[in-house]
N, CA, C and O of each residue as an XYZ file, in Angstrom:
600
protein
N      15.917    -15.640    -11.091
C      15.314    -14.651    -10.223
C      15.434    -13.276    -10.869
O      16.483    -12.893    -11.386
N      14.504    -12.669    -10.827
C      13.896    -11.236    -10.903
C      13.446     -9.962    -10.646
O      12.430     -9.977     -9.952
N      13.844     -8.830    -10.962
C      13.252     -7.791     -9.330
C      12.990     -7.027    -10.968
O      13.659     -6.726    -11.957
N      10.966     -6.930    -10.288
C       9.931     -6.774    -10.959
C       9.162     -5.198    -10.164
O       8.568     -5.099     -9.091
N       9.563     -3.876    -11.461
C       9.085     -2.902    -10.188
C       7.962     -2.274    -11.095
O       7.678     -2.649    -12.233
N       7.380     -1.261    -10.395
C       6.183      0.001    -11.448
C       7.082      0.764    -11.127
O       7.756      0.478    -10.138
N       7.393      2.139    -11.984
C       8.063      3.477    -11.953
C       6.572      4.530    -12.462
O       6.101      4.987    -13.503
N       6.296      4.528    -11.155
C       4.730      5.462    -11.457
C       5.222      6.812    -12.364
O       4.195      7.490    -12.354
N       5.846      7.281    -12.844
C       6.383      8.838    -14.037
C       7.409      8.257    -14.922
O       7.797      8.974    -15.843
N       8.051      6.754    -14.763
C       8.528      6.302    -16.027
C       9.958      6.906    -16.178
O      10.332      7.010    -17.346
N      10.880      7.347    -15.158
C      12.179      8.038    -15.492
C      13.195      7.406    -15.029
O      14.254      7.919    -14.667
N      12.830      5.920    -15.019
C      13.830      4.838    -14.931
C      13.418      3.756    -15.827
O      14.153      2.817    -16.132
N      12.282      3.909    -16.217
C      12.211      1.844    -17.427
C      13.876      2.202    -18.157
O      14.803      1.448    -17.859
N      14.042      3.011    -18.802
C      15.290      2.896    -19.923
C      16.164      2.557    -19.322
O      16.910      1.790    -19.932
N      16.595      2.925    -17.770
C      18.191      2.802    -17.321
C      17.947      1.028    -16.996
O      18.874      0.227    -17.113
N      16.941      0.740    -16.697
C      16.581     -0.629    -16.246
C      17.064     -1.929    -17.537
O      17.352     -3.096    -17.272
N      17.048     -1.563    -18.343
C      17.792     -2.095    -19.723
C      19.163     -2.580    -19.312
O      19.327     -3.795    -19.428
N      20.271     -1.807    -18.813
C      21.058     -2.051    -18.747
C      21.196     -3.396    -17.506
O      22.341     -3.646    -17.130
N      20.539     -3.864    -17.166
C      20.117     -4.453    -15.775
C      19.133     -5.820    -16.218
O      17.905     -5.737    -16.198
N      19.775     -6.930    -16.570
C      19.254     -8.224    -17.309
C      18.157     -8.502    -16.060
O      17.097     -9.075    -16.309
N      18.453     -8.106    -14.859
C      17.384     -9.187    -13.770
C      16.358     -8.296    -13.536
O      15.389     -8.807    -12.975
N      16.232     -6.581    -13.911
C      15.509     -5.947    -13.289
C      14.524     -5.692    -14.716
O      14.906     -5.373    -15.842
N      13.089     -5.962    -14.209
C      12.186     -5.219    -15.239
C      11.026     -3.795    -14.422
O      10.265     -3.892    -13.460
N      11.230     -3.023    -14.987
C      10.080     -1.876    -14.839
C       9.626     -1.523    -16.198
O       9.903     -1.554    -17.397
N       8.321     -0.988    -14.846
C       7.292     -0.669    -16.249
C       6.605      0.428    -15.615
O       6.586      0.526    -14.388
N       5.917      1.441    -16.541
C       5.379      2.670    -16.581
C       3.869      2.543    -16.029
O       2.956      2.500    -16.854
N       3.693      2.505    -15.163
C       1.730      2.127    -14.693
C       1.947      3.003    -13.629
O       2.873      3.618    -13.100
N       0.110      2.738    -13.455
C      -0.355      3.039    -12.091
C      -0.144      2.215    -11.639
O       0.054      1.283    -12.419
N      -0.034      1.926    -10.357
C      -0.408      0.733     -9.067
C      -1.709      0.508     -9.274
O      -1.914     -0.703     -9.362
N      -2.828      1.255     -9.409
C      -3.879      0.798     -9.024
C      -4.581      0.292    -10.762
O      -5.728     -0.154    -10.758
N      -3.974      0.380    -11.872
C      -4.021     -0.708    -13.118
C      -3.304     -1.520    -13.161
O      -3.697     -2.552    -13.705
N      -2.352     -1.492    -12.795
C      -0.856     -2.524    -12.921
C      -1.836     -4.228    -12.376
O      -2.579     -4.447    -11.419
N      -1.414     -5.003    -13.372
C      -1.989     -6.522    -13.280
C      -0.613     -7.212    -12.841
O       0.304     -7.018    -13.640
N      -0.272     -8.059    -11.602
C       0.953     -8.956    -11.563
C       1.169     -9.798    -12.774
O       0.312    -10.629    -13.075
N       2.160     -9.661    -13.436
C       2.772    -11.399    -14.218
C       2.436    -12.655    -13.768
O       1.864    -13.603    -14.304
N       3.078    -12.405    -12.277
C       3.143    -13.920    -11.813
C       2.984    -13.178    -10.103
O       2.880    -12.024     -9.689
N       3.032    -14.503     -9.474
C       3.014    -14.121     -7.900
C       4.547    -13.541     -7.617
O       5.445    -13.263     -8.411
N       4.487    -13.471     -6.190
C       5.947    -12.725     -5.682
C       6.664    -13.155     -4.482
O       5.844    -13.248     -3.568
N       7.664    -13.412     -4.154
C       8.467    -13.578     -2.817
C       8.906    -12.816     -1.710
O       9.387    -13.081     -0.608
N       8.504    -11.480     -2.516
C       8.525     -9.690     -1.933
C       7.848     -8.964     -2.658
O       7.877     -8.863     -3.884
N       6.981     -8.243     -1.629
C       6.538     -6.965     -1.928
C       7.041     -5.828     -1.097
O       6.931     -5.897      0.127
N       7.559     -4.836     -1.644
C       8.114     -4.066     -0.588
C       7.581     -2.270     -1.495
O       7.981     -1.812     -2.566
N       6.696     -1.756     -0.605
C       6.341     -0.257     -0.799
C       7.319      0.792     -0.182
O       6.600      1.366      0.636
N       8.484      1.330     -0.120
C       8.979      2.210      0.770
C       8.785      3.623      0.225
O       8.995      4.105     -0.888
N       8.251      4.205      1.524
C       7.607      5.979      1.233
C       6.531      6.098     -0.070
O       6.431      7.182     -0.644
N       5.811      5.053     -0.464
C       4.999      5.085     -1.722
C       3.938      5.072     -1.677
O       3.381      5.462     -2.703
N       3.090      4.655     -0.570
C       1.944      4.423      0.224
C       1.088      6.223      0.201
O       0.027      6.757     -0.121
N       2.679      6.610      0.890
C       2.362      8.821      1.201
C       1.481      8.940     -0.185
O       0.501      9.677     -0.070
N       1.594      8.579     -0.956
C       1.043      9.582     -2.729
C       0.152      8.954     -2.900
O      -0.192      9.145     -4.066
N      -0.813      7.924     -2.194
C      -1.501      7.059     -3.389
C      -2.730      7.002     -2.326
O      -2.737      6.898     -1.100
N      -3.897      7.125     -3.415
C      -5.266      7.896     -2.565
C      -5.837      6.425     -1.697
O      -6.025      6.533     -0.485
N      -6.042      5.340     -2.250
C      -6.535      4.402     -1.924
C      -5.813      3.578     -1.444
O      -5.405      2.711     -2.217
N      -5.342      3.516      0.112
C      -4.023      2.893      0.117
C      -4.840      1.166      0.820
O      -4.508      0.068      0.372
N      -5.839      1.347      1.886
C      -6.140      0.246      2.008
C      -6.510     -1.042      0.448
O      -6.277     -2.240      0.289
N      -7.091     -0.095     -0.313
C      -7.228     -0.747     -1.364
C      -5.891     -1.447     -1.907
O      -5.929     -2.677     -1.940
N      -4.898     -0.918     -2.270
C      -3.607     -1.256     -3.037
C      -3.144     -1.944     -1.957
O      -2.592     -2.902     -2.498
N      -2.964     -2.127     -0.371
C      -2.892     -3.169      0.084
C      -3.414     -4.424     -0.039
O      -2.724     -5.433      0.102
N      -4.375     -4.436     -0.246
C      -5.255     -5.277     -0.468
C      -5.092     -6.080     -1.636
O      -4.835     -7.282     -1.565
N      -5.240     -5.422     -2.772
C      -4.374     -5.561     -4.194
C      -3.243     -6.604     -3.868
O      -3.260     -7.798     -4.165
N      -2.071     -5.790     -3.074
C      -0.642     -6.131     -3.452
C      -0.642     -7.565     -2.326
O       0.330     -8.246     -2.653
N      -1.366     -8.211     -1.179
C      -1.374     -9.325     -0.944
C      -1.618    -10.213     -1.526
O      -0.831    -11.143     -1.351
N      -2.504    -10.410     -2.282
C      -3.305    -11.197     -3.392
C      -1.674    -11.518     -4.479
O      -1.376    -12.559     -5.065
N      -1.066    -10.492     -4.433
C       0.175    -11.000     -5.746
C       1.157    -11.551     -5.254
O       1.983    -11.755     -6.143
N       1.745    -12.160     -3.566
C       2.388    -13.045     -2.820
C       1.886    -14.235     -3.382
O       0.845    -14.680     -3.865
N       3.581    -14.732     -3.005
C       3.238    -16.369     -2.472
C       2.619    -16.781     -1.510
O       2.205    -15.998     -0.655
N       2.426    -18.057     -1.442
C       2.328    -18.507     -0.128
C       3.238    -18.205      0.951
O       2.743    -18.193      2.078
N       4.252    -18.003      0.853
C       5.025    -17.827      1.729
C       6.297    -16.263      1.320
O       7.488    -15.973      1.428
N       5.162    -15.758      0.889
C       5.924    -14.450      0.373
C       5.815    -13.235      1.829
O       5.175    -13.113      2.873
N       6.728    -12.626      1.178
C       6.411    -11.000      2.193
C       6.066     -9.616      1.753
O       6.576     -9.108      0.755
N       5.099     -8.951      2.594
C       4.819     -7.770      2.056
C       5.434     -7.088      3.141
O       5.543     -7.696      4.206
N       6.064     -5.339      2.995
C       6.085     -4.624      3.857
C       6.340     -3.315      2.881
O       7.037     -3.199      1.873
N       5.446     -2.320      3.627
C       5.490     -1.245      3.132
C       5.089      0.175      3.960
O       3.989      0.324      4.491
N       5.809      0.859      3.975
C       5.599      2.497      5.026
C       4.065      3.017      4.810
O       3.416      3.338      3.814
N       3.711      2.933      6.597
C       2.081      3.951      6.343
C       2.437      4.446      7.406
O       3.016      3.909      8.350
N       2.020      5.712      7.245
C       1.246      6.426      8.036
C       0.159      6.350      8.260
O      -0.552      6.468      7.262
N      -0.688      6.089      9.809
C      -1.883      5.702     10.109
C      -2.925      7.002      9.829
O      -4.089      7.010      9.430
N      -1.767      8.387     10.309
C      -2.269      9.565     10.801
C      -2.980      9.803      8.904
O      -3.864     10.658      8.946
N      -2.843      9.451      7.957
C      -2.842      9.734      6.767
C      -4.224      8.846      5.933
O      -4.653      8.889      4.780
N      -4.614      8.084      7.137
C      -5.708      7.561      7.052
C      -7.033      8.273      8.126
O      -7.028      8.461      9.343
N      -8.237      8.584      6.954
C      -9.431      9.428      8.220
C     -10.630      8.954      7.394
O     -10.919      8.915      6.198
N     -11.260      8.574      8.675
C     -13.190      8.641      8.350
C     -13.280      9.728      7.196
O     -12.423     10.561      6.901
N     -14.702      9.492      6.533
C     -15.092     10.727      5.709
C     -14.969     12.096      6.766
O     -14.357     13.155      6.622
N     -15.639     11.698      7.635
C     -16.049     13.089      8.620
C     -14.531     13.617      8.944
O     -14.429     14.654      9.600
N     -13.225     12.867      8.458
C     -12.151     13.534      8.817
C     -11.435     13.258     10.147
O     -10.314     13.675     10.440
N     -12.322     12.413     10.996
C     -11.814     11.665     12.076
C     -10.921     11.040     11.735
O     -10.448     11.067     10.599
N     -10.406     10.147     12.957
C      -8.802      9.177     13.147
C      -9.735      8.026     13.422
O     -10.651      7.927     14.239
N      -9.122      6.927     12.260
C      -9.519      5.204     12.660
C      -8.669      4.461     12.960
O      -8.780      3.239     12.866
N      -7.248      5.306     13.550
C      -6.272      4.153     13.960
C      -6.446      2.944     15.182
O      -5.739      1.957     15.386
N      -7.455      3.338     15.780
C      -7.372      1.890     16.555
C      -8.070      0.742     16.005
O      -7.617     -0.378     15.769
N      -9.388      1.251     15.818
C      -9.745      0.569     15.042
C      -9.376     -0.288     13.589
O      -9.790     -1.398     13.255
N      -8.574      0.512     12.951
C      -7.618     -0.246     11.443
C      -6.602     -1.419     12.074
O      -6.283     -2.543     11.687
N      -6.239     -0.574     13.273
C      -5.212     -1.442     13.896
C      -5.899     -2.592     14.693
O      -5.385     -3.298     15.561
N      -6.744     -2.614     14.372
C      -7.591     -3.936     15.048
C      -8.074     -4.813     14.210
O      -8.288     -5.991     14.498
N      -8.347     -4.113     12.738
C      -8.861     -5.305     12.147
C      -7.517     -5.814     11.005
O      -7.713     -6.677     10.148
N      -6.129     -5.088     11.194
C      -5.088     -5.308     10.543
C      -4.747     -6.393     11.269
O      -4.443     -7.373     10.590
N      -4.700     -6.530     12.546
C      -4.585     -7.657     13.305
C      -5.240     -8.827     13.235
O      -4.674     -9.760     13.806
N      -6.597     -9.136     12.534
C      -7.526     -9.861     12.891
C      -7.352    -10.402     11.438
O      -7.718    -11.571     11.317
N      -6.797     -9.710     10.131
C      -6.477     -9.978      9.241
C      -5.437    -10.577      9.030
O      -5.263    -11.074      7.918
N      -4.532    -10.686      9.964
C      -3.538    -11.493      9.746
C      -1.857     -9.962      9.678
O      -0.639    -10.140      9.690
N      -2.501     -8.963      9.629
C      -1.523     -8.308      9.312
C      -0.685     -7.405     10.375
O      -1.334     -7.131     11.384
N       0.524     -6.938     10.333
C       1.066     -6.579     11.335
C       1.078     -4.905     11.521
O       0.402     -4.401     10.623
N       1.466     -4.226     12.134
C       1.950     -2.706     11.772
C       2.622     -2.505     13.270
O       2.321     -2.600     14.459
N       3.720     -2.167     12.424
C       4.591     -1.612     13.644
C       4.591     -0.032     13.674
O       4.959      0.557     12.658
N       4.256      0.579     14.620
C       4.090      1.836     14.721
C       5.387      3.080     14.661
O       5.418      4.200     14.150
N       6.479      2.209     15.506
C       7.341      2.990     15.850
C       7.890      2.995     14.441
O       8.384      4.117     14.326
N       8.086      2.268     13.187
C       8.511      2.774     11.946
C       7.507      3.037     10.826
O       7.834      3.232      9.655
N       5.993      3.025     11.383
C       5.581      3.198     10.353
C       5.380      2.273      9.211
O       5.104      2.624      8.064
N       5.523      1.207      9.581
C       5.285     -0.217      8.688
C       4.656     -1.385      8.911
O       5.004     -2.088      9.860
N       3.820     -1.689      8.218
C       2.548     -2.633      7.777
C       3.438     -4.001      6.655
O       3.995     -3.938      5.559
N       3.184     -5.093      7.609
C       3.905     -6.273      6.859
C       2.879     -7.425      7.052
O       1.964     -7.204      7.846
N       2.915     -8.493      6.491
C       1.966     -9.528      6.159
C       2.970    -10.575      5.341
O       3.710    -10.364      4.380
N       2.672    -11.932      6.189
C       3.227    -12.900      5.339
C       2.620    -13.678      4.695
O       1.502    -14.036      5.066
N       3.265    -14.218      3.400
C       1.419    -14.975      2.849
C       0.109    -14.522      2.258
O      -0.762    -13.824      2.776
N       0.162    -15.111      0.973
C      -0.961    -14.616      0.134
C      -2.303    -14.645      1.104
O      -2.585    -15.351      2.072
N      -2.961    -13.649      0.478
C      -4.313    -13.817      1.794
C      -4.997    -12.543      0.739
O      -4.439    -11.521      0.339
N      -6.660    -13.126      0.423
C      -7.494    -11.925      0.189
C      -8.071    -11.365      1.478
O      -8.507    -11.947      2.472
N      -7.954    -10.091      1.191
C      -8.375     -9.556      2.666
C      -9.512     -8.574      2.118
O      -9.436     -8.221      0.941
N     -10.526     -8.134      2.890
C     -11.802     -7.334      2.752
C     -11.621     -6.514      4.005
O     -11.991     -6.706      5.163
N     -10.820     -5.367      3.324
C     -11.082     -3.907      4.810
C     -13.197     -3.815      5.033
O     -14.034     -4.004      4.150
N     -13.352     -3.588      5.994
C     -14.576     -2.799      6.304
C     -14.434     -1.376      5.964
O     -15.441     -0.684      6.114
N     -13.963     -1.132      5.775
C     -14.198      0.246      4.747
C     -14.422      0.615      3.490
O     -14.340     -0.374      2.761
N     -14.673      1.612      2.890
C     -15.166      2.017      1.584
C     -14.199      3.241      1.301
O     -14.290      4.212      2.051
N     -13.459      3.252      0.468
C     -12.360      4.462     -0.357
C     -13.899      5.638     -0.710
O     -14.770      5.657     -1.581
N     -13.661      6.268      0.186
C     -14.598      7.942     -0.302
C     -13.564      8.756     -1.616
O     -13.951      9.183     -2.704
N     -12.572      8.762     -1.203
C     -11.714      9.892     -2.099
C     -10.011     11.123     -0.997
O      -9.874     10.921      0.210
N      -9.391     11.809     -1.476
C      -8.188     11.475     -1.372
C      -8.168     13.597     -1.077
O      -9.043     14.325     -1.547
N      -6.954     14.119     -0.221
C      -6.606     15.226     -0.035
C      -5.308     15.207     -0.306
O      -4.432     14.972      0.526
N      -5.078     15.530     -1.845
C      -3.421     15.731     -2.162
C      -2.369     16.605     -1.386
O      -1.143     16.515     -1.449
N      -3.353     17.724     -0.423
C      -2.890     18.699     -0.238
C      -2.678     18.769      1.555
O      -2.601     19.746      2.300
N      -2.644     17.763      1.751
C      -2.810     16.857      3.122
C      -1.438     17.584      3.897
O      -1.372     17.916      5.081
N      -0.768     17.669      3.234
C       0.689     18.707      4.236
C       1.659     17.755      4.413
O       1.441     16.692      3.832
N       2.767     17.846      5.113
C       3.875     17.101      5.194
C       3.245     16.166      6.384
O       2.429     16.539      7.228
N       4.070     14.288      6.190
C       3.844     13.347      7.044
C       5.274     13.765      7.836
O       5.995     14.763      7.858
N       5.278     12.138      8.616
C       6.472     11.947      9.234
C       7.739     11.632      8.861
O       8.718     11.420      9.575
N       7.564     11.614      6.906
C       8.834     11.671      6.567
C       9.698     12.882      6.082
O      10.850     12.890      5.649
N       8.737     13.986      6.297
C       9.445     15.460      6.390
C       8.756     15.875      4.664
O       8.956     16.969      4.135
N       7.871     14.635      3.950
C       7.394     15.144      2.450
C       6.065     15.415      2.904
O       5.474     15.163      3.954
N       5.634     16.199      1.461
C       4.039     16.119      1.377
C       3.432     14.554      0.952
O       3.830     13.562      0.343
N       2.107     15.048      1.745
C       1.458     13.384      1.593
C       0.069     13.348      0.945
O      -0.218     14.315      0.238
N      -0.912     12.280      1.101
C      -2.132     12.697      0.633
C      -2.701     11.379      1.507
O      -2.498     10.165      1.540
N      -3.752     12.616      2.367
C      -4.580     12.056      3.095
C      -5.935     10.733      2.297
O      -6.437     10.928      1.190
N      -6.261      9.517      3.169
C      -6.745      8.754      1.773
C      -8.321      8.554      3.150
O      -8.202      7.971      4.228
N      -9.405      9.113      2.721
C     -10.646      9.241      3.608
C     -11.440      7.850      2.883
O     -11.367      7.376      1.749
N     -12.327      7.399      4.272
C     -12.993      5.797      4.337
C     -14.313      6.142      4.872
O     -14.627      7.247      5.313
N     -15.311      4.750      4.770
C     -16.602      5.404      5.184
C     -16.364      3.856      5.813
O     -15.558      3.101      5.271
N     -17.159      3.435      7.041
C     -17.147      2.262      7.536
C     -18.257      1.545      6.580
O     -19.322      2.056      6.233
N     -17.747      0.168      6.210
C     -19.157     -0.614      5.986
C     -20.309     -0.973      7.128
O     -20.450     -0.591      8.289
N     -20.916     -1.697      6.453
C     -21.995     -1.404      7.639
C     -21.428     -3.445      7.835
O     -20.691     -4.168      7.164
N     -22.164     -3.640      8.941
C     -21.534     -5.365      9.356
C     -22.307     -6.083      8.560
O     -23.494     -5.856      8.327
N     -21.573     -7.063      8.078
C     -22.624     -8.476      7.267
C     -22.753     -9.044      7.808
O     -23.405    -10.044      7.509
């Protein structure tokens, strides 16, 4: 067994050496290719920085087991329509229908089990400058356009 991480600025691969079970590596999330599948995925506070987050969800189910776990911190409020609106009921409806969970009161989105999932939305583009979330940091707002229904 193995604990397999990304260090998105790279100021831990070297100390990770000293550490036979742990490998990191210097990527983006959104280039980073899995090795192999996983038994955990776990995002904590990493979700806040990263423009396309439905996307990299999406991504990071696909690299579970069958019987693996994902969980990782969102903020819903950090998700908006292009027009800058709020789609939390709606996300929270089709996170459900997807199989996926979100607990509100911490802010966490979990899913068991490999599963490709297709948000109805479309990644428009990202507001770095989005202001502090609910974990007291700055965040970056990640804006969606609805698909239209197939």
């Amino acid at each position: 067994m193995f604990i397999c991480g990304i260090d998105l600025a790279g100021m831990f691969v070297s100390q990770a050496r000293n550490y036979p079970n742990l490998r990191l590596q210097k990527d983006s999330v959104h280039r980073w290719h899995a090795p192999q599948q996983f038994d955990l995925i776990t995002c904590v506070h990493g979700l806040h920085y990263v423009g396309d987050k439905l996307g990299l969800i999406a991504r990071a189910l696909g690299w579970l087991t069958p019987n693996g776990l994902f969980a990782a911190h969102l903020d819903l409020a950090n998700l908006k329509l292009a027009d800058r609106s709020s789609f939390t009921g709606a996300l929270g409806r089709q996170f459900k229908a997807l199989g996926l969970h979100y607990h509100r009161g911490f802010h966490l989105v979990t899913c068991q089990g490999q599963r490709e999932v297709r948000f109805a939305y479309e990644y428009q583009g990202a507001d770095d400058l989005a202001g502090i979330n609910f974990t007291g940091q700055e965040a970056v707002d990640s804006y969606y356009r609805r698909l239209a229904p197939q």
